[in-house]
N, C-alpha and C positions, 0 to 999 in steps of 0.2 A: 585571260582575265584582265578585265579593264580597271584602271585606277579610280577609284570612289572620288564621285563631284563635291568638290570643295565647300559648296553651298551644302550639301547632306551634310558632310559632317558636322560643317560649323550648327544647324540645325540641331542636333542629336548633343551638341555640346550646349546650346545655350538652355538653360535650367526655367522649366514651368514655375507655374506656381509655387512660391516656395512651403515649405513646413510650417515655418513658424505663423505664414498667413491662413494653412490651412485650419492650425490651433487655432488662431483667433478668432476665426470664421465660424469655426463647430463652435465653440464656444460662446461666442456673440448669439448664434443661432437658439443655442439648447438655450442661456440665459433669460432669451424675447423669449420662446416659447412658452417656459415655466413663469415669468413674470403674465404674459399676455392669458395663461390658463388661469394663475391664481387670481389676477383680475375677475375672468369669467364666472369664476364659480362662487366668488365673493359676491357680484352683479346677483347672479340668479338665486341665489342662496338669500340673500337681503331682498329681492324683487318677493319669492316666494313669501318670506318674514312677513313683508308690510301687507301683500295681499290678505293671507290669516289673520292679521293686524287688522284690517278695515273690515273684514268681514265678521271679527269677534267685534267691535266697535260698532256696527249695522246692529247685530246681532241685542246688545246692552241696550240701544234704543229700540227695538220693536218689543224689547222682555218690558222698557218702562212703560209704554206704550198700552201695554197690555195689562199692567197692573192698574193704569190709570186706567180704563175703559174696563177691570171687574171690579174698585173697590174705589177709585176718584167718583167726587161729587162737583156736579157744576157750580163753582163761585160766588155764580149770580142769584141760584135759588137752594143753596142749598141741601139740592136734592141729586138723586142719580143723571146723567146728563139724559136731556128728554130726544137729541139728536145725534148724528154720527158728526154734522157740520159742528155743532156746539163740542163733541168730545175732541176733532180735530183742529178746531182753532184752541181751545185751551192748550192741548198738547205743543201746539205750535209756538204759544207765549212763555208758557213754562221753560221750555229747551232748547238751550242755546246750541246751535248744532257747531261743529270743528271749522277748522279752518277749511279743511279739504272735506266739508261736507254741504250735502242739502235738503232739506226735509220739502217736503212736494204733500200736498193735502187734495186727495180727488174722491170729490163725488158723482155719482153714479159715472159719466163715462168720460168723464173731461176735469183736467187739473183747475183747481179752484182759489187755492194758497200756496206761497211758497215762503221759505225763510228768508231773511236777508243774506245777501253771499255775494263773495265777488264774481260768482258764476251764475249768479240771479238773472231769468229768462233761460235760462236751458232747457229749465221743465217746457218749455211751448214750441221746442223744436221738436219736429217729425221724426226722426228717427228716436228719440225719447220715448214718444208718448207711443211708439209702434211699441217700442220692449216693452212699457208699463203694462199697457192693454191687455198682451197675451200671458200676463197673471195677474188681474184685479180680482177674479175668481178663487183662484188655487194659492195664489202667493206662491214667493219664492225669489230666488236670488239672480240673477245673469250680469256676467261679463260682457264687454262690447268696446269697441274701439270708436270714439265720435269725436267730431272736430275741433272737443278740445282735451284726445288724449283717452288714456284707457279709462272706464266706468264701470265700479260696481252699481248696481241698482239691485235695491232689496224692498220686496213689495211684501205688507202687513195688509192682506183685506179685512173687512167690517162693516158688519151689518146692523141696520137698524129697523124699527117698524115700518117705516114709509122708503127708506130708501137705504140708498149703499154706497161703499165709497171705502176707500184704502190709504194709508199712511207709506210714500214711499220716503224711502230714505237712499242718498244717492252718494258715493263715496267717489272724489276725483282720486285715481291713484297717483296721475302723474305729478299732484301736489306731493304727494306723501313720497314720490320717490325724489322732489329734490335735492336735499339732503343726499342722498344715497347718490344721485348725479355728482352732484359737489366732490362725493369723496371720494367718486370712481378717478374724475376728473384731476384730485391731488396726488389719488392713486397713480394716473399716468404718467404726470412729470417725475413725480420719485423714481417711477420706473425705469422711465427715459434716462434721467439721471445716471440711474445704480447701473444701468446696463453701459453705458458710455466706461463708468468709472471702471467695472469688471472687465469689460471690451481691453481699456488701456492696459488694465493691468495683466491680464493673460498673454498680451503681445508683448512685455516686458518680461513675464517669467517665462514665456515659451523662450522669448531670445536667449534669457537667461541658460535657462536646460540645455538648450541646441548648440548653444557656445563650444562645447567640447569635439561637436559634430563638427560643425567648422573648422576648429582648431586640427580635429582629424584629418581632415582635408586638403586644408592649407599643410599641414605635414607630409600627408604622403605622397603631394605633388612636388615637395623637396625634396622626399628620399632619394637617392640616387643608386646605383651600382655600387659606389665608390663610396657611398658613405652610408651607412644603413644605425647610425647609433643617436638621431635624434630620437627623441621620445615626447610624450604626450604627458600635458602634466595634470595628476589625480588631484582631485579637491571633491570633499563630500564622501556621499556614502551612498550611495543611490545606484540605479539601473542604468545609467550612462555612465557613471565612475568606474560599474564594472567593466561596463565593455571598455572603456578608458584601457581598463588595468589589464584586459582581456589584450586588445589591439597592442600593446606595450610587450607582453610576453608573446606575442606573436613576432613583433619587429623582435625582440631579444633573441626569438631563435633561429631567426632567417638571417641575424646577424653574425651568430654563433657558425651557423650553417654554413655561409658565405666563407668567414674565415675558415672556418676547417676545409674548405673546397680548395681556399685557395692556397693555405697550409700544406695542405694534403698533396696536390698540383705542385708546388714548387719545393715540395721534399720528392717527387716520384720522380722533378724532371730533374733533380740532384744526383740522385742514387741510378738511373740511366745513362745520365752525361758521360760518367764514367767508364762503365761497359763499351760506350759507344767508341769513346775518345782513346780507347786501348784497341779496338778493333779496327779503327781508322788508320792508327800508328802503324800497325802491323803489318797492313794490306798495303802502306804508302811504301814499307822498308822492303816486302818482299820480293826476291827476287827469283823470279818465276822462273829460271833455268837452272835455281839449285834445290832438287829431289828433298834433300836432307832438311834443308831450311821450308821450304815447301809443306812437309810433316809436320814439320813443329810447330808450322804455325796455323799449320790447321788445327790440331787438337788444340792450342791454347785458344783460339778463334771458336770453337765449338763447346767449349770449357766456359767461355764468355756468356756465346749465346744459350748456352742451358740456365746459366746464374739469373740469366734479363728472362728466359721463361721462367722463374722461378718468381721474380718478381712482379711480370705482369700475371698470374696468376693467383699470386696472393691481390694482387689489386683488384685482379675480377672480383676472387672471392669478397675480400670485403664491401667488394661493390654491391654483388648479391646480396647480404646479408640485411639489405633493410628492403627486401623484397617481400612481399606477405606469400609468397609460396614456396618464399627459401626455407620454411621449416616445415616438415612432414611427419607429425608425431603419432604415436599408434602405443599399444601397452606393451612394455619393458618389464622384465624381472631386474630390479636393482642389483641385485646379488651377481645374478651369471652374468649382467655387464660391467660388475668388477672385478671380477674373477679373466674375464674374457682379455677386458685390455690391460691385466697383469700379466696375463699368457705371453699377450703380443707385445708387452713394450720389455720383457727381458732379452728379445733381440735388437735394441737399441744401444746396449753397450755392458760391460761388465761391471756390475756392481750388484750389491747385497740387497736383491727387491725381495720386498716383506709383503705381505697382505696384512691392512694396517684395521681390517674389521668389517665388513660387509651390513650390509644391512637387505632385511626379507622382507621386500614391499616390490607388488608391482606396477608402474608411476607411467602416464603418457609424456614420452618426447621423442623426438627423434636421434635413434638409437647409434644413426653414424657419424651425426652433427657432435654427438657427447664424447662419441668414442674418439675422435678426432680432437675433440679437446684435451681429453685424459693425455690420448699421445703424446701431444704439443707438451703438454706441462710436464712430461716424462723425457722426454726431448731434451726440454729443457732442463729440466735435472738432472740430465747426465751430462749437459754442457759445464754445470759448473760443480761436479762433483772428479771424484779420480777414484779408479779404480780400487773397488774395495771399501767405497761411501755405501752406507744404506738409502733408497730408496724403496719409499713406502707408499700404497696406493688404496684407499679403503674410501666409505662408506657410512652414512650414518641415517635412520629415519628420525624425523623430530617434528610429524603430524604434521603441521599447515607445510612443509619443506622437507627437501631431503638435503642432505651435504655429500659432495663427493672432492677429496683430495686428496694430491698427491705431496708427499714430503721426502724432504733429503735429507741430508747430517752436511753440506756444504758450507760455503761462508753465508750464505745467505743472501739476504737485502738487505740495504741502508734504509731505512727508516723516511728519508726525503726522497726515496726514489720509488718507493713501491705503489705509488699511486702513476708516476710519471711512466714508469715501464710497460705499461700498459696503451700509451699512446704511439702511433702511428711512427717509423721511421727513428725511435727511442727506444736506447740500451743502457742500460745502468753499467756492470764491469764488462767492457769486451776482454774476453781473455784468448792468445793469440793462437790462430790457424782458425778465427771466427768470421766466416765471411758471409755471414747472415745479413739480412736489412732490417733489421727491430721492428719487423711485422709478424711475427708469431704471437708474442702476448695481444699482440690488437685483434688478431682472428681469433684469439681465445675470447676476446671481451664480444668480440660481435657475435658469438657463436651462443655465447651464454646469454646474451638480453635479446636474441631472438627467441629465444623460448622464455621471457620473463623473469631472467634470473643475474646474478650478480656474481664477481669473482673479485677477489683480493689476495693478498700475501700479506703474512705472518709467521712473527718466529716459532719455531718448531721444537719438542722438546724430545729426543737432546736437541742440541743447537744445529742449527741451519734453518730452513724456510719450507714455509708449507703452504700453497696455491688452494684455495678454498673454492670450491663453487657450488653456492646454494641455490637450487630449483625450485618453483614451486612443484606440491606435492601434487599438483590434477594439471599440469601444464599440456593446454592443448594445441599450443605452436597458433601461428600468424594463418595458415592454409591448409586443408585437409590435401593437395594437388602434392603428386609426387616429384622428389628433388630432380634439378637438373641434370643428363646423363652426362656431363661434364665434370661434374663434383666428384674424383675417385676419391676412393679409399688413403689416406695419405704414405706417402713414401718415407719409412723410419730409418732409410739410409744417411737423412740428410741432418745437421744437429740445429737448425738454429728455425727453418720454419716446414710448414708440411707441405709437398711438391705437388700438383696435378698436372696428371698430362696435357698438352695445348689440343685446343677445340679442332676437333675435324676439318679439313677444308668440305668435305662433300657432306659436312652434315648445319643444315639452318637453324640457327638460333634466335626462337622468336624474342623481338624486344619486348621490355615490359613497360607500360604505359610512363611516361612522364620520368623515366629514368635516366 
């Protein structure tokens, strides 16, 4: 395997595009968008308005129109008008047409009058008098686009005795939209404006948001090995405060973690030293041509190395135990496995074991991870009891949990110790010919919160201590995969923790991922 070119990595480390310009970017985008739509539909929606505008406006002039040609009288005589030219010049005096308009007078086939307008001569362009044409017959309205801009043209025919001729009326829209230009027009710059303004301000609140990201960052390129207890600081309440508070309790446990490894590590290479530094002693004094001495110090040398298997095997085990396939749980009758390990732990020593109550439920766990516990804490209660203490071992159901403990009539626990005994390489009263390592109650804790559950001590009544451990009541363990064939049965020879025989040399033990 060749070494990775310096130019990739540096590549793959330096940072695109960043976030906060991606925010401002979508945002600037969708912003234009919807300003540049509501513009749109404003334009077309008002363009629509004014057209039905000019064409109801068309419309008002060819209804007067008509009223004047069934019930106007010509001025000059008096009388009904005697021509269509006579009905459309009066028409044409009487009404002032709009600004954006033109009234156009034609008889028979050619424009004859027109209004005053500042579009005055239009009517006598070509392409005009082509749309007039093909309705002086039928009448009627048409759109068209001509050189100066879009044109209603709305044609009113009329006939008279001798001749014919129509009233058109001509509507510029492009007048009537500028207004509507104007305020598209003011419409833009506000636009332009508010978009600049929002622009700014979304790349200030994204920085804003993203600050914790950063600060994330810049933290976890200072965590070190050696130091894991910097933390991220929470402000607000929002979907990055959580991950905030998320990433925090993650360093807290990796910090926890660290410490106990390293806790853990420099208590296992404490409690070793020693075995070692006595079996060293021995082998440097022995003198290999005396039979006698030879003996002795083989069995205390063999005496040695059983106590250090004794230890590295409580170390496996609690190593296993936060493996998801160190628990193999299946249905137990609570009753016959308390009944079971009161059988087995009165060969643990002499004293007054009681059956302290049973309970008739049958609960999923794993039946020799529990049994193994019971022992341990029977173990232990015969360590600090004397012959002729009661030792008591029951059972209780209590629906969501069951309880299974054991009690003595012994001194007990102090009160400051009962949470403390429970840790790693920690004993509350050594009492003497105890050559235990204060790994028993910790394989009792690990044994119990692999299958979900909790253990404590408390006083007992009568007086001495009583070892609690509640399960839950459906507990279906970390793996359905059956235990290690390494896990035996524990040894109740021993008083202070439970012995396993050492791992086969001809038998493989797969490791388990990331352990």
């Amino acid at each position: 395997m060749t070494a990775a070119d310096p130019t990739t990595r540096d590549a793959r480390r330096r940072p695109g595009i960043s976030v906060r310009v991606r925010i401002t970017a979508t945002v600037a985008v969708l912003v234009a968008l919807a300003l540049a739509g509501a513009g749109a539909i404003i334009y077309a929606l008002e363009s629509a308005r004014l057209e039905n505008a000019a064409s109801a406006q068309a419309d008002q002039e060819i209804a007067e129109f008509r009223q004047l040609q069934e019930k106007g009288k010509d001025p000059n005589t008096a009388r009904p008008f005697a021509s269509v030219e006579d009905l459309l010049v009066v028409f044409l005096q009487r009404n002032v047409p709009s600004d954006n308009e033109l009234f156009s007078a034609w008889i028979d086939d050619e424009s004859k009058f027109e209004s005053t307008s500042e579009h005055s001569g239009f009517s006598r362009s070509p392409e005009f008098e082509s749309v007039v044409r093909q309705h002086l017959r039928k009448g009627g309205e048409e759109l068209f686009d001509s050189e100066v801009g879009e044109v209603l043209v709305t044609v009113q025919p009329v006939q008279g005795t001798r001749t014919g001729g129509a009233l058109v009326v001509v509507t510029f829209l492009d007048d009537s939209r500028g207004e509507l230009k104007e305020l598209i027009e003011t419409y833009t710059i506000v636009s332009l404006l508010s978009l600049g303004l929002i622009t700014a301000l979304a790349a200030w609140q994204a920085g804003r948001l993203l600050s914790p990201l950063r600060e994330m960052s810049e933290t976890a390129r200072e965590i070190s090995e050696t130091d894991l207890s910097l933390r991220l600081t929470e402000t607000g309440n929002d979907d990055i405060t959580s991950l905030t508070r998320t990433v925090n309790d993650m360093l807290a446990r990796l910090e926890a973690s660290f410490t106990n490894q390293r806790e853990f590590l420099d208590a296992a290479g404490h409690e070793l030293r020693t075995p070692l530094t006595v079996l060293r002693g021995h082998l440097e004094l022995l003198d290999a041509h005396n039979p006698e001495e030879v003996g002795e110090t083989r069995a205390l040398l063999l005496d040695e190395i059983d106590r250090m298997s004794r230890l590295v095997n409580d170390l496996i085990l609690l190593t296993k135990s936060a493996r998801p396939d160190f628990v193999t749980t299946g249905p137990v009758d609570l009753g016959a496995l308390t009944d079971l390990v009161l059988t087995k732990a009165r060969a643990l020593g002499d004293r007054a074991w009681v059956d302290d109550g049973t309970a008739t439920r049958t609960v999923h766990l794993d039946e020799q991870r529990i049994t193994q516990v019971l022992l341990q804490l029977a173990d232990n209660a015969v360590k600090h009891t004397v012959p002729g203490d009661t030792i008591a071992i029951g059972s209780s159901d209590e629906g969501e949990r069951v309880l299974l403990w054991v009690r003595d009539t012994g001194h007990g626990v102090r009160p400051e110790d009962r949470e403390r005994i429970f840790e790693r390489f920690t004993r509350s009263t050594v009492l003497r010919g105890d050559d235990g390592f204060g790994l028993g109650l910790s394989i009792v804790r690990a044994l119990v919160e692999a299958h979900g559950g909790t253990v404590h001590v408390e006083d007992a009544d009568p007086p001495g201590a009583r070892f609690v451990v509640a399960l839950p009541a459906a507990t279906t363990g970390s793996a359905s995969g059956s235990s290690s064939s390494t896990d035996l049965p524990p040894d109740t020879g021993h008083a202070d923790t439970i012995r396993f025989e050492a791992v086969r040399p001809d038998v493989e033990e797969r490791p388990w991922p990331a352990s």
